[in-house]
C-alpha positions as CSV (number, residue, x, y, z in Angstrom):
1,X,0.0,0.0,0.0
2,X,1.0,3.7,-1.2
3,X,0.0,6.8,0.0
4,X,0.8,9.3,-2.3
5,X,0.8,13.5,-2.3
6,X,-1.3,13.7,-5.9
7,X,-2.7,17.3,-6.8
8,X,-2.3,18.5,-3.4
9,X,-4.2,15.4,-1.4
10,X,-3.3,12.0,-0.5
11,X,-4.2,9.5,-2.3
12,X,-3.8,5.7,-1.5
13,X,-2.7,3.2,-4.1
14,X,-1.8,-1.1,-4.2
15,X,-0.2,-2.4,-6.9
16,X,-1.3,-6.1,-6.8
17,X,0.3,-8.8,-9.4
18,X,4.1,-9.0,-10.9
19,X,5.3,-5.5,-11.3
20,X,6.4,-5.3,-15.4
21,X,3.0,-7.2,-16.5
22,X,-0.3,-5.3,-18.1
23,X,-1.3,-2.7,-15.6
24,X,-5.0,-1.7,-15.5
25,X,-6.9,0.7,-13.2
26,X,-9.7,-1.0,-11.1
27,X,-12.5,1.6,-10.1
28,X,-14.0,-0.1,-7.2
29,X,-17.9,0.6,-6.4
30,X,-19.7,2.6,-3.9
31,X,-18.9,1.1,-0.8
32,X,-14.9,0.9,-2.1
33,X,-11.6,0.1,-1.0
34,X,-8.1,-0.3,-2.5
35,X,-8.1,-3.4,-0.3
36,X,-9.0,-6.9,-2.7
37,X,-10.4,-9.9,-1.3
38,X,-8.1,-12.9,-0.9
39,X,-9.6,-14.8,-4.0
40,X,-9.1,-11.5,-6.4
41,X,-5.1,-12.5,-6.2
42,X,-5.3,-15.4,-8.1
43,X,-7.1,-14.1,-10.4
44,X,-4.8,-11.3,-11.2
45,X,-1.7,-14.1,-11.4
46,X,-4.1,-16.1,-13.6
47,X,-4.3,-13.3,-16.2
48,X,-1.3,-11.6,-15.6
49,X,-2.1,-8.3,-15.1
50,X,-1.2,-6.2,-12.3
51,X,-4.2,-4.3,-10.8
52,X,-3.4,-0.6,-9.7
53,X,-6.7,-0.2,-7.3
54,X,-7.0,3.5,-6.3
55,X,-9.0,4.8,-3.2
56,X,-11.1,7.1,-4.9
57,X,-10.9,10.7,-2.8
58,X,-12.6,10.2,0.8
59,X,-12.1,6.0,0.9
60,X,-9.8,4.3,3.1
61,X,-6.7,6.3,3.5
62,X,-7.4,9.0,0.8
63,X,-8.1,12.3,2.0
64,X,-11.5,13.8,0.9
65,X,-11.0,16.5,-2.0
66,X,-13.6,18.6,-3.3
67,X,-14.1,18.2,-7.2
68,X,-17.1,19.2,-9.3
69,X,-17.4,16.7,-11.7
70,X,-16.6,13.5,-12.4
71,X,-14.2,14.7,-15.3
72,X,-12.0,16.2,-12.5
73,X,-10.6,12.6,-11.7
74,X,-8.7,12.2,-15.0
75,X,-6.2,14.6,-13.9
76,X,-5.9,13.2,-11.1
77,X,-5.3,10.0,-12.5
78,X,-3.3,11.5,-15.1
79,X,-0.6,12.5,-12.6
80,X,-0.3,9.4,-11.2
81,X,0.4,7.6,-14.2
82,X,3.1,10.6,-14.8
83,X,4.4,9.8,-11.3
84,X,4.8,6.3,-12.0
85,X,5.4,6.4,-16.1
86,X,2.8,4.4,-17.1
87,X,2.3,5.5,-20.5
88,X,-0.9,3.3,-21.5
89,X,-3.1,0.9,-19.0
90,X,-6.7,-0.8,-19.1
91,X,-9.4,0.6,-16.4
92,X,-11.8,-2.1,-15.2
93,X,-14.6,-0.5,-13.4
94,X,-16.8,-1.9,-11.1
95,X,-20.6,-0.3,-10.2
96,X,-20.0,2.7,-9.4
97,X,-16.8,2.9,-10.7
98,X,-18.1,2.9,-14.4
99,X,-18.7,6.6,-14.5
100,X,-14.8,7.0,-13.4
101,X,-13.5,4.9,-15.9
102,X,-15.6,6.4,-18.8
103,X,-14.2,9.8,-17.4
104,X,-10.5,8.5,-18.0
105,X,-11.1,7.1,-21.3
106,X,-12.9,10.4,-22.8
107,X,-10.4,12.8,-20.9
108,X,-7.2,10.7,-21.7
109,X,-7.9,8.4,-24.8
110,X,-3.8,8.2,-25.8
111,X,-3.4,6.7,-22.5
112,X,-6.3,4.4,-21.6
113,X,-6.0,1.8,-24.0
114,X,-9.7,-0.3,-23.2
115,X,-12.2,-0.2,-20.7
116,X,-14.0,-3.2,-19.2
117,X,-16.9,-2.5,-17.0
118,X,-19.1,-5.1,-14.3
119,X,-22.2,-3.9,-13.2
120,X,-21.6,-0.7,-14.5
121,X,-23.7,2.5,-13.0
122,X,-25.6,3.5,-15.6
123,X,-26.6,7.6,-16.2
124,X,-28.6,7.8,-13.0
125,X,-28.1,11.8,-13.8
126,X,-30.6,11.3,-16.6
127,X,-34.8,11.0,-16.2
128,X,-34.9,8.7,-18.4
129,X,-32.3,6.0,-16.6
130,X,-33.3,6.8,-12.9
131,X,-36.9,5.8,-14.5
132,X,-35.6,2.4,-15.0
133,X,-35.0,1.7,-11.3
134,X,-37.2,0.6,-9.0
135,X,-38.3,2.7,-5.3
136,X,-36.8,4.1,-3.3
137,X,-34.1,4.6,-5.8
138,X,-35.4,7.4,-7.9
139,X,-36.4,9.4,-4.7
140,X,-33.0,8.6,-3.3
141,X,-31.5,9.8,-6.2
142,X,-33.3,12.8,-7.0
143,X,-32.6,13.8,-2.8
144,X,-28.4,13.1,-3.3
145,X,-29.4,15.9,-6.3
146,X,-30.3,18.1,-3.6
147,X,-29.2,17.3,-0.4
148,X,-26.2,19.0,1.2
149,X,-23.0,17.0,1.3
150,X,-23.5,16.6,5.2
151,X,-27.0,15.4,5.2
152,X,-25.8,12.6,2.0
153,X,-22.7,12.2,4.4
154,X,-24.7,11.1,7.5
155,X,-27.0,8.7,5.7
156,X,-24.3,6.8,4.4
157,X,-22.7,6.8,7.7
158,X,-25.8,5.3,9.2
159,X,-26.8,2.8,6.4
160,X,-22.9,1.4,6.4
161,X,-22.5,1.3,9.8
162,X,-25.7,-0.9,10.3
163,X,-24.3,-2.9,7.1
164,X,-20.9,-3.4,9.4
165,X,-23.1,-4.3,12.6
166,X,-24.4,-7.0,10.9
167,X,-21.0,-9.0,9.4
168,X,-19.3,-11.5,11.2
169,X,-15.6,-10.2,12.2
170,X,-13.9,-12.4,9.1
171,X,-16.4,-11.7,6.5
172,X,-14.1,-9.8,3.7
173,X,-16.5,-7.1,3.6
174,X,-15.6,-5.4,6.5
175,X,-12.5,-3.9,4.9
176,X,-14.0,-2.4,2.2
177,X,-17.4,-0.7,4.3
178,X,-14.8,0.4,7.0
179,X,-12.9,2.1,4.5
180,X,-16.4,3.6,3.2
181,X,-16.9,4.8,6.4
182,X,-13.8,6.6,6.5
183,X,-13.5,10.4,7.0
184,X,-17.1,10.3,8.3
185,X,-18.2,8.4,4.8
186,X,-16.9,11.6,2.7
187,X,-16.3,9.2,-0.1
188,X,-19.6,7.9,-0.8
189,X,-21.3,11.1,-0.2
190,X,-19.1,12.7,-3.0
191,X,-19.9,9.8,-5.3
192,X,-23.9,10.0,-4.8
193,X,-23.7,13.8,-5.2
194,X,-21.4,13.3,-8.4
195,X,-23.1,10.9,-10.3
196,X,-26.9,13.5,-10.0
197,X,-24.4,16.3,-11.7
198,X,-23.5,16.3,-15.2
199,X,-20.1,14.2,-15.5
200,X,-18.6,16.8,-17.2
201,X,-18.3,14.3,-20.3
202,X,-20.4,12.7,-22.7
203,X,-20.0,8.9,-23.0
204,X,-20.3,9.2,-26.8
205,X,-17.0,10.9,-26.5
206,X,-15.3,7.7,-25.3
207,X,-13.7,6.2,-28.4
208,X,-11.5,3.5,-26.7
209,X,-12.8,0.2,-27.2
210,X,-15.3,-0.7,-24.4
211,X,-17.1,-4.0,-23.3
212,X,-19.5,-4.0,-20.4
213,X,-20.8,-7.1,-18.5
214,X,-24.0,-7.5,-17.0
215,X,-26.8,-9.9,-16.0
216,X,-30.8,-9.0,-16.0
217,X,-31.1,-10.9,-12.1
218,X,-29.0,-7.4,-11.1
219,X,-31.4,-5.7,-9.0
220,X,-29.3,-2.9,-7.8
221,X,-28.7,-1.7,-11.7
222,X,-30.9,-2.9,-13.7
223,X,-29.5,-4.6,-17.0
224,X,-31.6,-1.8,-19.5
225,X,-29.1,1.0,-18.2
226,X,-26.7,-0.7,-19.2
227,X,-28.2,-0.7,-22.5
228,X,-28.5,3.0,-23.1
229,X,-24.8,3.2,-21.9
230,X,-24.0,0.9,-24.5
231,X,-25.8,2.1,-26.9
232,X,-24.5,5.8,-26.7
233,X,-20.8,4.7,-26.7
234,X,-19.5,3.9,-30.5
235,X,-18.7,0.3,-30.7
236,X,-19.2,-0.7,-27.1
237,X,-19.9,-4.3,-26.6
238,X,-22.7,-5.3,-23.8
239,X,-22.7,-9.0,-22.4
240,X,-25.3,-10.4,-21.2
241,X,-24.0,-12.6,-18.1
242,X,-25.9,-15.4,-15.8
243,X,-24.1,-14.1,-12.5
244,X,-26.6,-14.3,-9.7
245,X,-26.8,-10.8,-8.6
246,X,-25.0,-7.5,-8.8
247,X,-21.6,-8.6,-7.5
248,X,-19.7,-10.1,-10.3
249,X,-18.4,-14.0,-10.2
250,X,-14.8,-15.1,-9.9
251,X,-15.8,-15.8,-13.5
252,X,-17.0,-12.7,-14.9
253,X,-14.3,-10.8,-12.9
254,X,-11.4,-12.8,-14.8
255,X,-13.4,-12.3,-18.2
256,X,-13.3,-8.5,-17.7
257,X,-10.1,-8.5,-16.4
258,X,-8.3,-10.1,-19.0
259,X,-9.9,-8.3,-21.5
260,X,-9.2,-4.8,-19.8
261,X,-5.3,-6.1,-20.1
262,X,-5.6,-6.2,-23.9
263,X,-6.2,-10.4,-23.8
């Protein structure tokens, strides 16, 4: 684990896999964490890749930064990849990491060579997407729209730290809500408050190749956002999966992976 001074904030960064093999950027979701579960490190020496997973501003060890879009976190990106000379990677984003990856490929398309995406966040900032979901979603979404930062702050303090009251003390989850909860859940109240906002980039400017996996038993984002998204993105590929629920498989994870590596 890193902790790195980028554009005047910390930001934490693990480098997992054999340093010298195909780096790509993992976006982690919502409740994020540059920490990966015990299983995810055979997968990464299975493809070999090595995953560069970056606590997006207010997760885990990365301080909280304001930014008013979600186009601000290609330069922040950008100078990490100066820092460390990394002159072209993949970006696999998870959830709600979708958006962030999208952001990098439009902002910095000599640099991000593909994007893979696993239950990618759709355009929640758009009518006709938060249509698609079903209650209380909308009305949550159309509140983050509003809401101050502290008022989105507290309830995902509250609705976290009940989700961390309920695991056992070795279920692999608690890393990554813990670090969710850090710097009184600054993170995810950023993220909810970003994604009502306009990006700050169209998705039909991303013209790196893109693939997107997702399954229609996904009740957290259902599977016709992710049609639109792919849709609006020239030459994006959309597969349909049978992974039980939101969280990707072992399987789909390699899939994406891989392919986010240029396999």
């Amino acid at each position: 684990m890193t902790v790195l001074e980028i554009a005047g904030a910390d930001l934490e960064v693990v480098r997992y896999g054999r340093a010298g093999s195909r780096p790509v950027l993992l976006h982690h979701g919502l409740a994020g964490s540059a920490a990966l579960p015990p299983q995810w490190l055979e997968l990464v020496a299975d493809a070999d890749v090595e995953i560069i997973a970056i606590a997006r501003p207010g997760y885990g060890l990365s301080a909280p930064r304001e930014m008013a879009d979600i186009a601000a976190w290609a330069p922040i990106v950008g100078e990490l990849l100066d820092r460390w000379a990394l002159d072209s990677v993949g970006t696999l984003g998870i959830s709600a990491g979708a958006p962030y990856s999208y952001a990098l490929a439009a902002s910095l398309p000599d640099r991000v060579a593909r994007v893979a995406i696993t239950s990618g966040l759709g355009l929640v900032n758009e009518r006709e997407t938060r249509a698609l979901y079903p209650e209380p979603s909308p009305t949550l979404f159309e509140w983050f729209g509003t809401a101050s930062f502290e008022e989105v702050a507290q309830f995902w303090s509250k609705n976290f730290s009940a989700g961390l009251a309920d695991l056992p003390d070795d279920h692999p989850w608690r890393t990554v809500i813990g670090d969710s909860l850090a710097h009184d859940a600054a993170g995810p109240a950023r993220e909810a408050i970003l994604q009502q906002r306009p990006w700050g980039f169209a998705v039909e400017d991303v013209t790196v190749p893109v693939q997107l996996w997702h399954t229609r038993l996904d009740t957290d984002v259902p599977f016709a956002t992710a049609e639109i998204v792919a849709a609006r993105i020239p030459g994006a590929i959309l597969h349909e999966h049978d992974d039980p629920a939101h969280i990707p498989t072992e399987k789909t994870l390699h899939t994406a992976l891989t392919y986010a590596a240029g396999g």
